[in-house]
N, C-alpha and C positions, 0 to 999 in steps of 0.2 A: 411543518408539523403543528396540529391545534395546541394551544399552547392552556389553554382551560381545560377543566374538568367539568364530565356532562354528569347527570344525576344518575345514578347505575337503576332506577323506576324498576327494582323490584331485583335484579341480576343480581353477579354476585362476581364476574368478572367483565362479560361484557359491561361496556360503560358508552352507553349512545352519546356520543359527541365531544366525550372525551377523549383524552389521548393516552394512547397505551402505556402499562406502567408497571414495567418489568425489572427486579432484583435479583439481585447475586451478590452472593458474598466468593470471593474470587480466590481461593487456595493460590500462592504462587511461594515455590521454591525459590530459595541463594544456597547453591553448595559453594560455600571456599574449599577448592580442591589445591594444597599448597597453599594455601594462606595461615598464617596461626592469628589468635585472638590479641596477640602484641601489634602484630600490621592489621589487620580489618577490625578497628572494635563494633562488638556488634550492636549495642546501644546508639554509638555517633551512628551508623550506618542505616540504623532502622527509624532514628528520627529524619531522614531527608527523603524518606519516603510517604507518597499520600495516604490518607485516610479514603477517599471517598473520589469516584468517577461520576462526571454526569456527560454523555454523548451529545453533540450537535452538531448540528451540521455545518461543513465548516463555510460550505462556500456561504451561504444566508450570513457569515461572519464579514465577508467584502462587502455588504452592503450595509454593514449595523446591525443586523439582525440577529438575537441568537435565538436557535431551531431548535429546540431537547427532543430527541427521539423517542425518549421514554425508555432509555437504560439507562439505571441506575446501580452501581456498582459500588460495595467495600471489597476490602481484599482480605486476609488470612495469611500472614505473615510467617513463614518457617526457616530459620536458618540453620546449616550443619556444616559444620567444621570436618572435612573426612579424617579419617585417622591413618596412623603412617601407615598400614598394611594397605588399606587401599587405594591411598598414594602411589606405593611400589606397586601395583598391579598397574593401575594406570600409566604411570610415566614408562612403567619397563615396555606395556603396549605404546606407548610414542614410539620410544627407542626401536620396537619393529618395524613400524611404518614410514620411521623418517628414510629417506634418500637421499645422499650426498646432494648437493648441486651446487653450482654456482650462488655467489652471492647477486642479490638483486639488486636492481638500477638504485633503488631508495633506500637498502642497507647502505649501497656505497654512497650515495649521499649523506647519509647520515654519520659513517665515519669522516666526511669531510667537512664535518659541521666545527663551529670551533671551539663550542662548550660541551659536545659529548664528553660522558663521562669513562667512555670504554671502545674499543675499535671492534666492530664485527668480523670476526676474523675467518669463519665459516658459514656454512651454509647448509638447512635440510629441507627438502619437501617433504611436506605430510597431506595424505588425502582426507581433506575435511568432511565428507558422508561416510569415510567408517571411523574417524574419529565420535562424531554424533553416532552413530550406530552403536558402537562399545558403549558408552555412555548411556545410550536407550534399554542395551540387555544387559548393563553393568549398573543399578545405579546405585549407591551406599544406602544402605539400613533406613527404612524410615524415609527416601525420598520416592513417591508414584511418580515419573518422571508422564504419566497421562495428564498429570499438571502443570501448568506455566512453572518452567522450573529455567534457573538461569544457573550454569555452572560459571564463577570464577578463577577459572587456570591460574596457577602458578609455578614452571617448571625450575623459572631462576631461582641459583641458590644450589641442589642437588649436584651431587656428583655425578650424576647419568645428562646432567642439563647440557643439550645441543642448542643454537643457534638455528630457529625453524621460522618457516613461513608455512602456512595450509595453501591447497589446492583444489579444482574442481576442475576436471577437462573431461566432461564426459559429454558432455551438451554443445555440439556447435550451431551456428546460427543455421537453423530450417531451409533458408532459401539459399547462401552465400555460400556455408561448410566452414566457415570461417570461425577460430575454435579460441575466444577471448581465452580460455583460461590459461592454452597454451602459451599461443603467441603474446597477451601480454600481461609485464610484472607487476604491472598496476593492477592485478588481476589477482596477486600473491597476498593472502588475506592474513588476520587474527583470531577472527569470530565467523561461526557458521551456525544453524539450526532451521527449524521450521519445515522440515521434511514430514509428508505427509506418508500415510500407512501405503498407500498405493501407486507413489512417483513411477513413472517409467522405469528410470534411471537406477534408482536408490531406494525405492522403497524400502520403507519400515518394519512391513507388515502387519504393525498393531498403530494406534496412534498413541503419538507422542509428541508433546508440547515443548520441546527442550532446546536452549541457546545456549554456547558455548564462547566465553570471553577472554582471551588469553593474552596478557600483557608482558608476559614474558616471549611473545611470539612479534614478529618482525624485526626493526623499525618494517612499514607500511607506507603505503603512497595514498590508499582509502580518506585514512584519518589524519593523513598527513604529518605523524609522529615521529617520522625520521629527521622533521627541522625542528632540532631543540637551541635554537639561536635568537628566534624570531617572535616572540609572543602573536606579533601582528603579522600573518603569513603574508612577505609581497606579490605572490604570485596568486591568492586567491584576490583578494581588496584593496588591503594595504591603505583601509579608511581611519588607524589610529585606535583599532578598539582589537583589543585582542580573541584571536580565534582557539576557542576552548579545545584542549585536546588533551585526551590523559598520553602520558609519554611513555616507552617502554618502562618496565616496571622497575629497572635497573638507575634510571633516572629518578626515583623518590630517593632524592637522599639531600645534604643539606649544602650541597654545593652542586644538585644536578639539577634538572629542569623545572623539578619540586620538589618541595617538603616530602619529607617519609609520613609527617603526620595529617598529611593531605590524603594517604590513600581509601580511607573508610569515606570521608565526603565523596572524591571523586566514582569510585564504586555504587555509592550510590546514586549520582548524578544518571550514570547510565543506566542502574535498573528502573529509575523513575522514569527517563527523556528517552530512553529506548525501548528497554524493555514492557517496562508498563504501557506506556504510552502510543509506543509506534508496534509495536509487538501485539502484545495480551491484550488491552481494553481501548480499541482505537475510538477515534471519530470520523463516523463518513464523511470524506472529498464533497459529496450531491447527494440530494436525498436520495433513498435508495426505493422508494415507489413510484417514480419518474413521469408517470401519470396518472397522478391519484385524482377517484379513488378508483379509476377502473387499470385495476392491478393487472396488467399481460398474464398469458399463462406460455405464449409461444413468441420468441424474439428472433428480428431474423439484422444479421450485419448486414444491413444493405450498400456495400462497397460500391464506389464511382468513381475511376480511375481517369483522370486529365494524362492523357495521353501525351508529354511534350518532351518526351527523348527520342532523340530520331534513332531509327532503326531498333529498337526496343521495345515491347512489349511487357511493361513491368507490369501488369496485373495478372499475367499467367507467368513471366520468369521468377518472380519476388513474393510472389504467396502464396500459400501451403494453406490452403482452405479448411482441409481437414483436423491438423494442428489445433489452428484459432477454435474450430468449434467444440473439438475435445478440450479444451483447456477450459471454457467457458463454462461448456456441461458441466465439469466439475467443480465449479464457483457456485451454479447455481442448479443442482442435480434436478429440484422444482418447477424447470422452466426447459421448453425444448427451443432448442439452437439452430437456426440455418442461417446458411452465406448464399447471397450469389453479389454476382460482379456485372457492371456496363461502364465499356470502357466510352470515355468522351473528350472530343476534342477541346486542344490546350490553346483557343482561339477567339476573339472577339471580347465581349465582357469577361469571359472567365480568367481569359489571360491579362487583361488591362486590369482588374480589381488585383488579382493576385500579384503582379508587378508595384501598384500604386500599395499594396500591402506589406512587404516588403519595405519601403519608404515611410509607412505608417502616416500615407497622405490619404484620404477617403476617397471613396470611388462613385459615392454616392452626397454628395454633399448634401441633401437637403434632407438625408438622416441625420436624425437625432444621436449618432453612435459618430467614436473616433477612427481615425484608419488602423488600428488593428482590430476591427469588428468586421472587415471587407469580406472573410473568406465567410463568416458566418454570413452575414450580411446577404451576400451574392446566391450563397445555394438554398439558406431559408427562403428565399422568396424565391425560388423555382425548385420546390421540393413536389410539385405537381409534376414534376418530369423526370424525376427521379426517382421518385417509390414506386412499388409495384405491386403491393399490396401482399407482402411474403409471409405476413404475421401477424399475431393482433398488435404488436412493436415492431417497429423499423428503426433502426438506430442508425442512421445514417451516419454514411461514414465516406468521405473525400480525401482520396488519394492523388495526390502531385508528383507528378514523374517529368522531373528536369533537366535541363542542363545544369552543369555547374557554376553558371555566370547568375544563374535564378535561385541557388541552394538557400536556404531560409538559415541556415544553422540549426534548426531543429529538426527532432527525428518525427515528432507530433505532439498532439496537445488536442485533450480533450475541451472542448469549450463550451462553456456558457450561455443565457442567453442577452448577458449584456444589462442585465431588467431586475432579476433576483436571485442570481444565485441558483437556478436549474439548469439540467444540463443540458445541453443542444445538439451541438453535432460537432462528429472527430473526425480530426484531418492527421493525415500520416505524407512523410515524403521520404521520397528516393530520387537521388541523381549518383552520378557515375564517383564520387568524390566520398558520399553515403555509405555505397557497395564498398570502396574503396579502403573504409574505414571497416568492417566487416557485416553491415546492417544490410536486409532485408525490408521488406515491409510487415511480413507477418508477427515479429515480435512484438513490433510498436503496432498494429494493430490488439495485440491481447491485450499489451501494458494500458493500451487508451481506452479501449472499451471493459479494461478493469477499471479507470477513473469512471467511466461515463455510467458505469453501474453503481459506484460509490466509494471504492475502493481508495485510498490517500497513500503514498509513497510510504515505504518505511524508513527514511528518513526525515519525512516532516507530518507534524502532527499536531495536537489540540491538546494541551496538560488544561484541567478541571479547577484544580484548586488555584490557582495561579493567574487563571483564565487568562492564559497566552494560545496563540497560535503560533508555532515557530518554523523554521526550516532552520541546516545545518550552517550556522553562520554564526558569527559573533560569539556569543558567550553559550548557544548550542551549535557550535561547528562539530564538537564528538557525535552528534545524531549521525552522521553520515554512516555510522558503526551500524543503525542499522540495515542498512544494505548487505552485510553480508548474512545474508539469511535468505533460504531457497524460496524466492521469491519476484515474478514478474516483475512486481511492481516497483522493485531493487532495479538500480542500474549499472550495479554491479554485472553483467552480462552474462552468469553465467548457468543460468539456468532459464527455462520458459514454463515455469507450473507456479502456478497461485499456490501457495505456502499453507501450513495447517493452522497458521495465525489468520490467515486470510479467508480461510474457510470457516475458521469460526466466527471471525466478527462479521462476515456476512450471514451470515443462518442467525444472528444475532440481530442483525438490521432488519431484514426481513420479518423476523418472528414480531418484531418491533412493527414494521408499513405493516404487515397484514392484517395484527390487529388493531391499529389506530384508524385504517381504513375500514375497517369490518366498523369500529363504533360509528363512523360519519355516515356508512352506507345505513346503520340499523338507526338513527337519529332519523335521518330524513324516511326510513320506512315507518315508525312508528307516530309520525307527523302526517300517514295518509291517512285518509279515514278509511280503508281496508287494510290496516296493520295488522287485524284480527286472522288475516291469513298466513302472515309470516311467524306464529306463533310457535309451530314447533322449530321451524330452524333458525329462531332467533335464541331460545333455548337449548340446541343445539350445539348453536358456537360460543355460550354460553361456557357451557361443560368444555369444551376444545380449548377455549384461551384459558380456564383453570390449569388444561393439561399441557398448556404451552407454560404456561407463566411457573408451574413444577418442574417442569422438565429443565428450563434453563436456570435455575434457582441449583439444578443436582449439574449443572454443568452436560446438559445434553443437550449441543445445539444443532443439530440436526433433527432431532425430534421438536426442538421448541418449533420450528422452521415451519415442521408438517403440520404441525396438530395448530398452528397460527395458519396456514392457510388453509385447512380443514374448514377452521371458523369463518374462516370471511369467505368461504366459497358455501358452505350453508349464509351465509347473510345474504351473500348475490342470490338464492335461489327463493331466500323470504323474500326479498322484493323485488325479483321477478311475481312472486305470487300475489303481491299485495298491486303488483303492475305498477312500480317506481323503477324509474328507466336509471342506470349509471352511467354517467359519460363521462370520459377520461379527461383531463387538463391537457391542452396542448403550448403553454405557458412556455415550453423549454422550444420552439421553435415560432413563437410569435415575434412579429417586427412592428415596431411602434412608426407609424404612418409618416408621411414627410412634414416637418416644420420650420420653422426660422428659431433662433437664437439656441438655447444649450443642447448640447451634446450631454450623453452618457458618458461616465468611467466606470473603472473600476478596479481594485487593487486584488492582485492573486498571482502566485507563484507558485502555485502546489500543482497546478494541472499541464506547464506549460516544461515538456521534454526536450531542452537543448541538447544540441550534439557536441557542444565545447567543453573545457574544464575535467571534469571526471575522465569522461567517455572514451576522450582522445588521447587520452596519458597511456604511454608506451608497457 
């Protein structure tokens, strides 16, 4: 993204060569619902939260670089304490919806710990989309829950208080049937939201912004708070530096796994590192105009399936074409979707790189890239054989179908190009071990080509003020929290819809590329000497980016979205008129020529989807 400001020569929102430069001040909700002002004060609580956002991009951060988008964000701070009536409304709606059950794998863990403070003795399931629901047509006095609102649960304490974990089993995997929420308890959450007005599933009906945070709910296997023994978890690192996790809430006390007077800090650790952060005001994964400045209007998944499971045909048993392109539609309702597929044999160079890949030995020695750049490596430079010209974008995309002596451990990973931080091309895999586990290809298709658009996991993200980039690990291992939110991009499994968090910060990125594109496209037209014919639609989009840059200022990002590429599709037509040609960056699939002496690196964990750890817990 231009990182200067161009002279605005007369505008008044267009600004030729600068970069787009958009505000919001950001309303966001805290209900303590069961909390009183003794446990959350709201003073401690309201100072560990930020003042101010600035977006960037995160991957330009692997190389040194920071990228500003051009959203710039304060926030609007409201806290409310409910009152007991609407306590008793709510908990007595628990009390309907809980269901006996078994205790879980990671309750019973946790009464085997040897410094709990209490034994689980019971068990309830509760379904977390009409939990969020009641709360969306219920919300206390004074909260618009059509705002970034986070409720803080607390059921412990009451005399109606059961022993609950939430649930989600409506959703099984598209290709397999295989139904995470059922079959597993790692799957038995605390926190839910981000449901959008029109899910399949669960829809809303209206939109509404709302997460729901309950620590009186598990112990959990998610955030891994059923081990209160352990500061330093052995089974995730076990590198000596302790993994941050708020503890059930019955654990604040002065011989349990914290202080009582830790709970307003840790409270707000999570609506900073979660909710604000990975939630409400993210930072794009890749830039999200992918070939600036000539911005696609039509994208198509150009799928390439390496064919190397014998007797199997994974690119018609394991994708659900239709799926991937409805889910996407609705990421980017501005942009039309197509898929198609050519399957290709798992033989010769493609097989040798992607084995030599694996070993992270290079396949190509006399590039300037390490052996895990082989798979990109290998189909960048024969992307002549593999497009087919479906769009004015192809997003290529390389699917491996193996045996299980080849399984990568990952499910896929959006990639780079190795050079700066653009994105390039997504690889997905499936072998028999994959299925086994309950995965398909079409999930991890959405999930990767939500990164390869821009999208960043909800449990790692870009804090502003702090200017960290973290994942859930070390002193942010609680981010993992958010995952539980109706969310691809979550790996929590158990849903496949881009979330209303996800749909906003995209319509937000956009409104952002459209018009920092529209000033570079109106720069170089006003630099021809027939500029004098782009005059009315450079005025134009003029008026448009005012009506973008209102619209998202009043929290409309769907309209900032259109009336942002309103402007830059009149700018394309002033310099078509003025006859200045636009031609798109192909930067994210360029390969730097053969040399002697250094190689590329580069450090990133935010795009790359293993199948261990989380995904595999029972």
């Amino acid at each position: 993204m231009t990182a200067g400001a161009g002279a605005k020569q007369g505008f008044s929102s267009l600004d030729p060569g600068g970069p787009a430069d958009f505000h919001e001040e950001v309303p966001v909700n805290f209900v303590f619902l069961g909390y009183n002002r003794d446990l959350v004060d709201q003073e401690r609580f309201l100072s560990g939260l930020p003042h101010r956002y600035r977006t960037v991009v995160r991957s330009r951060l692997w190389y040194g670089n920071v990228d500003f988008l051009g959203l710039d964000y304060t926030y609007e701070y409201n806290t409310h304490y409910t009152s007991a009536a609407y306590e008793d409304r709510f908990f007595n709606h628990l009390s309907f919806l809980a269901e006996p059950a078994a205790l879980t794998e990671f309750q019973a863990l946790y009464n085997d710990q040897k410094k709990n403070v209490l034994d689980v003795k019971e068990n309830h399931f509760i379904d977390a989309p009409s939990v969020e629901r009641w709360l969306a047509e219920h919300p206390p006095n004074g909260i618009d829950t059509a705002e970034n609102t986070i409720f803080f649960v607390n059921w412990y304490g009451r005399d109606d208080f059961v022993h609950h974990v939430y649930t989600k089993t409506d959703e099984p995997d598209p290709d397999t049937g295989y139904n995470f929420g059922v079959e597993r308890e790692s799957r038995k959450i605390i926190a839910w939201g981000g449901t959008t007005a029109d899910d399949e599933e669960n829809g809303l009906g209206d939109v509404n912004r709302l997460w729901f945070y309950d620590l009186s709910a598990g112990p959990e296997s998610w955030t891994s708070n059923w081990n209160v023994d352990d500061p330093d978890l052995p089974d995730i690192d076990d590198n000596n530096k302790p993994d941050y996790r708020m503890p059930p809430i019955w654990e604040y006390l002065r011989n349990g796994f914290r202080n009582r007077s830790a709970m307003s800090k840790d409270l707000a650790l999570v609506a900073r590192y979660v909710g604000i952060d990975l939630l409400f005001t993210t930072s794009p994964l890749y830039p999200p105009d992918i070939t600036p400045p000539d911005l696609p209007t039509s994208d198509n998944v150009d799928a390439n399936t390496y064919e190397g499971w014998p007797g199997v045909d994974a690119s018609t048993r394991y994708t659900t074409p239709d799926l991937l392109i409805d889910e996407l539609s609705e990421l980017q309702p501005y942009n039309s979707y197509s898929y198609d597929n050519q399957d290709l044999a798992f033989n010769g160079g493609a097989r040798r790189c992607y084995i030599l890949w694996l070993k992270d030995v290079k396949c190509l020695p006399r590039r300037p890239y390490p052996g895990g750049a082989n798979l990109f490596l290998y189909n960048a430079l024969r992307l002549d054989q593999t497009r087919d010209g479906g769009a004015d974008y192809e997003a290529g995309v390389f699917n491996y179908s193996t045996i299980d002596r080849l399984d990568p451990g990952f499910l896929g990973l959006a990639d780079d190009n190795w050079r700066d931080g653009t994105q390039s091309l997504v690889f997905a895999f499936v072998t028999p071990a994959i299925v086994e586990f309950g995965y398909g290809l079409t999930t991890t298709l959405i999930h990767e080509v939500g990164h390869h658009v821009g999208l960043s996991h909800p449990h790692d993200g870009f804090d502003w003020e702090s200017r960290t980039d973290y994942e859930p690990a070390d002193r942010y291992y609680f981010a993992w929290s958010g995952d539980e939110t109706n969310s691809i991009e979550s790996y929590i499994d158990l849903n496949w819809d881009f979330s209303q968090f996800d749909r906003d910060n995209m319509n937000r990125f956009m409104a952002a590329a459209f018009v920092e594109n529209a000033n570079r496209i109106a720069a170089e037209t006003l630099a021809d000497p027939d500029a004098g014919a782009a005059a009315d639609e450079l005025a134009a989009a003029d008026a448009l980016i005012a009506e973008s840059e209102s619209a998202l200022a009043e929290h409309d990002y769907p309209a900032a979205a259109l009336q942002a590429r309103r402007a830059y599709t009149e700018v394309r037509a002033g310099a078509a008129q003025a006859g200045v040609a636009v031609v798109g960056s192909d930067a994210g699939t360029t390969v730097d020529p053969p040399v002697d002496g250094n190689q590329r690196n580069r450090f990133g964990y935010a795009f790359i989807d293993r199948l261990g750890d989380k995904r595999v817990q029972p």
